[in-house]
N, C-alpha and C positions, 0 to 999 in steps of 0.2 A: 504493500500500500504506500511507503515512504517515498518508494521507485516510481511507483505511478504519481503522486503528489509532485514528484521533482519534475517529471518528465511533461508533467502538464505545465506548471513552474516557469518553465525554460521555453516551452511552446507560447507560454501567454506572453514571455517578455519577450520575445522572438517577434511577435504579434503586431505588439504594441510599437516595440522598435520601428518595426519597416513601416505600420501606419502612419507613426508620426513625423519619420524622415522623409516618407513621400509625400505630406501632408505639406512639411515647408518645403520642397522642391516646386510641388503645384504654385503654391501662394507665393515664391520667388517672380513667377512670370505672370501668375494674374493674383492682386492684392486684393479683389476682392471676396478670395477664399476667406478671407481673413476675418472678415465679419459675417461670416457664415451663422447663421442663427437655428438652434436647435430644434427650435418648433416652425421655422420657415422654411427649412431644407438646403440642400446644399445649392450655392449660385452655381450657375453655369451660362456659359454663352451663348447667343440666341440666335446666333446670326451662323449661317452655312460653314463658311472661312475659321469663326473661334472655335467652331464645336471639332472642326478637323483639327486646327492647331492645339484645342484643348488636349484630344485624346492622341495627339503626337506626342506631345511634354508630357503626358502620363505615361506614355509608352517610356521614351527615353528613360524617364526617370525610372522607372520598375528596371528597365535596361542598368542603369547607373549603380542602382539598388544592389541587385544581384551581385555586379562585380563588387561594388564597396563596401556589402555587410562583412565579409570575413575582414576586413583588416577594422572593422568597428569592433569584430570580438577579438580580433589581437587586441587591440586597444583596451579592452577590459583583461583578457588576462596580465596584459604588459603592466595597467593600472595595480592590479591586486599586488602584483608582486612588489612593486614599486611602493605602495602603500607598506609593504611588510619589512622593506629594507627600511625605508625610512624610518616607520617603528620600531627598527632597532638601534639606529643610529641617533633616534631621539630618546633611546633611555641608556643607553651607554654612551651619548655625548657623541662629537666631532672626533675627541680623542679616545676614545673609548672602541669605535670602529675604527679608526688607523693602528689601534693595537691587535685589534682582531685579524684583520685586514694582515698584518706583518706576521702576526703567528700562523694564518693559513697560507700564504705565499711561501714565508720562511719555510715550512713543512716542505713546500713542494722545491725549492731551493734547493735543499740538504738532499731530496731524493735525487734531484737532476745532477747533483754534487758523484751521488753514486753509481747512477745508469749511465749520465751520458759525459763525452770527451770534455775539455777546457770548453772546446769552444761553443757547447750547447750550455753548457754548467753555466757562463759569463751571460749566455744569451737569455736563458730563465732568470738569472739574477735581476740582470739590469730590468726587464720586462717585470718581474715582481716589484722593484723601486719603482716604475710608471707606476703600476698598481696601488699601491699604496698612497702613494701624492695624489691620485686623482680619486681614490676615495675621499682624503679630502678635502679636494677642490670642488667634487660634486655636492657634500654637505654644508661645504660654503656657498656656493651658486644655487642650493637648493633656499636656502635661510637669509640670503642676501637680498635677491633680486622676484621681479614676481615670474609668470609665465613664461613671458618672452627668455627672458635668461635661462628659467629650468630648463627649458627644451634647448636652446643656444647653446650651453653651455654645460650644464650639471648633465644631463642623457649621454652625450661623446664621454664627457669625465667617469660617468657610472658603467659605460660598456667597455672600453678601457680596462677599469676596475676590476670589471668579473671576467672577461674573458679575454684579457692579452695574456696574462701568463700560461693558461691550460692552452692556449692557439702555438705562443714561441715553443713550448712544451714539445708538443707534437710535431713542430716543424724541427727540433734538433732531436727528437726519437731516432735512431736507427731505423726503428721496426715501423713507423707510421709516417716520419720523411717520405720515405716512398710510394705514401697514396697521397698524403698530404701536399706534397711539392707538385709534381704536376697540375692537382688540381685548382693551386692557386697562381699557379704559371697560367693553367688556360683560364682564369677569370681574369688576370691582370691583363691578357692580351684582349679579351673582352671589354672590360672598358676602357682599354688603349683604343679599339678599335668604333667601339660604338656609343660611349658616354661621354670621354675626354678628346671630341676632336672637335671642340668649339676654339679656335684661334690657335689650332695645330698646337694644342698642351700637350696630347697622346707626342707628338715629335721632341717634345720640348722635353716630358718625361725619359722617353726613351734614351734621350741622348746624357740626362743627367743621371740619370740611375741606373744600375746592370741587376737584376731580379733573381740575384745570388746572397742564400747568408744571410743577413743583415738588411738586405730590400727584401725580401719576402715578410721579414718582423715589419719595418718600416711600412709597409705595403695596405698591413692588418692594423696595424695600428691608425694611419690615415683614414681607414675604413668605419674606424670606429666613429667619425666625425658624422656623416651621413646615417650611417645606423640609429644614430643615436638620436640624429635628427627626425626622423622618420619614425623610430619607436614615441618620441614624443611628440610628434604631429596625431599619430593614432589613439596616444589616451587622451589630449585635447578632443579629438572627434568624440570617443567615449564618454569625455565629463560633459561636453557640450549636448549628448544625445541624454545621458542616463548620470547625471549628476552624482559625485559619490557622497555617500553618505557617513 
C-alpha cells in the first residue's frame, strides 16, 4: 500500500509539474490565459488564424515539455543532494568541511601513495589540494553572494570538490588509464571539434596544450566550470517550478 501511495505521489506531482509549466508557456504568448477565471472557462481565441497558432504553441510547448522535464528532475535530484551537503557544511562550519574534505582526499592520497608510480601519486595529490580549496571556496560563494554567484561560482567550486580527485584517480590507475584515456581523448576532440570552434579556440587550444599527463587533469578540471554551471541552471529550473521547502 506505501508502494502504491508513493507511486500515485510521484504520478500526481508528475501531473501537476507538466500542467503548470505548460500553463506558463501558453500565457508566455497569449497573457490573457492569465486571467483565466474558474467559473468562466478557459479564454481562447476566436478568430481562424489564433485558434491555429493557439494549438501550435501548445503543441510546441508539450514538444518542449517532453524534452525539458528530465533535466527538471535532475534538477530536483541535483537540488536534494545539494541541500544535504550544505546541511553539513552548515553544522560542521566552513572549516569543519575543509577538514573532512582533507581526511577523505588524504585517504585516497596515501592509497594512490601505494598503487600508483611518482607520477600518478603527485597527480592525486595536487588534484586532492584543488579539492579541498574549492570546498571552501564553494561554502564561501554559497554564504556570500545570492543566486547569481551560487550557480557562477560555488557549483564549478562544488564539482571540483567531489569529483577531480576520484577523475585524476583513474586517469593515473594503470588498470583504468586504459578505458579512461581514450575516452577523454575522444570527448576532448569533440569539443575541439564541435563546441570550441567559435573564433578558432579549438586551434588556439590545440596549439597550447598537448592532451598528455597533466592536460587530461587540466582538461576535467576546466570541465568542471560548465558542469557546474549547468547543474545549477537545473535546480534554478527546479526551485523556480516546485519551490523547496
Amino acid at each position: 500500500m506505501a508502494v502504491e501511495r508513493d507511486r500515485h505521489g510521484i504520478v500526481d506531482g508528475v501531473r501537476s509539474d507538466a500542467t503548470r509549466l505548460h500553463g506558463l508557456w501558453m500565457a508566455a504568448a497569449f497573457p490573457k490565459l492569465r486571467r483565466t477565471h474558474a467559473v468562466m472557462g478557459h479564454w481562447r481565441p476566436r478568430s481562424t488564424g489564433g485558434r491555429t497558432l493557439f494549438r501550435a504553441w501548445s503543441l510546441l510547448g508539450s514538444v518542449a515539455l517532453l524534452v525539458g522535464y528530465p533535466l527538471l528532475v535532475l534538477g530536483f535530484g541535483t537540488r536534494a543532494v545539494s541541500r544535504r551537503l550544505d546541511g553539513t557544511t552548515t553544522r560542521l562550519g566552513i572549516g569543519g568541511a575543509v577538514v573532512l574534505a582533507a581526511v577523505v582526499w588524504g585517504l585516497l592520497t596515501l592509497l594512490a601513495r601505494v598503487q600508483f608510480p611518482a607520477s600518478g601519486f603527485l597527480a592525486v595529490a595536487s588534484a586532492s589540494v584543488v579539492a579541498v580549496v574549492s570546498v571552501a571556496l564553494a561554502g564561501v560563494f554559497t554564504r556570500v553572494g545570492g543566486r547569481a554567484t551560487t550557480v557562477a561560482l560555488a557549483y564549478p567550486a562544488a564539482t571540483n570538490a567531489l569529483f577531480l580527485p576520484p577523475v585524476v584517480a583513474a586517469l593515473s590507475s594503470p588498470t583504468l588509464a586504459s578505458v579512461v584515456l581514450p575516452e577523454s581523448t575522444t570527448l576532448a576532440r569533440w569539443l575541439l571539434d564541435t563546441v570550441l570552434v567559435v573564433g578558432d579556440l579549438n586551434a588556439v587550444l590545440r596549439d597550447a596544450f598537448d592532451l598528455r599527463g597533466a592536460g587530461h587533469v587540466a582538461m576535467w578540471f576546466a570541465l568542471a566550470v560548465p558542469v557546474g554551471w549547468f547543474l545549477g541552471c537545473v535546480v534554478t529550473l527546479a526551485d523556480a517550478v516546485r519551490p523547496a521547502r
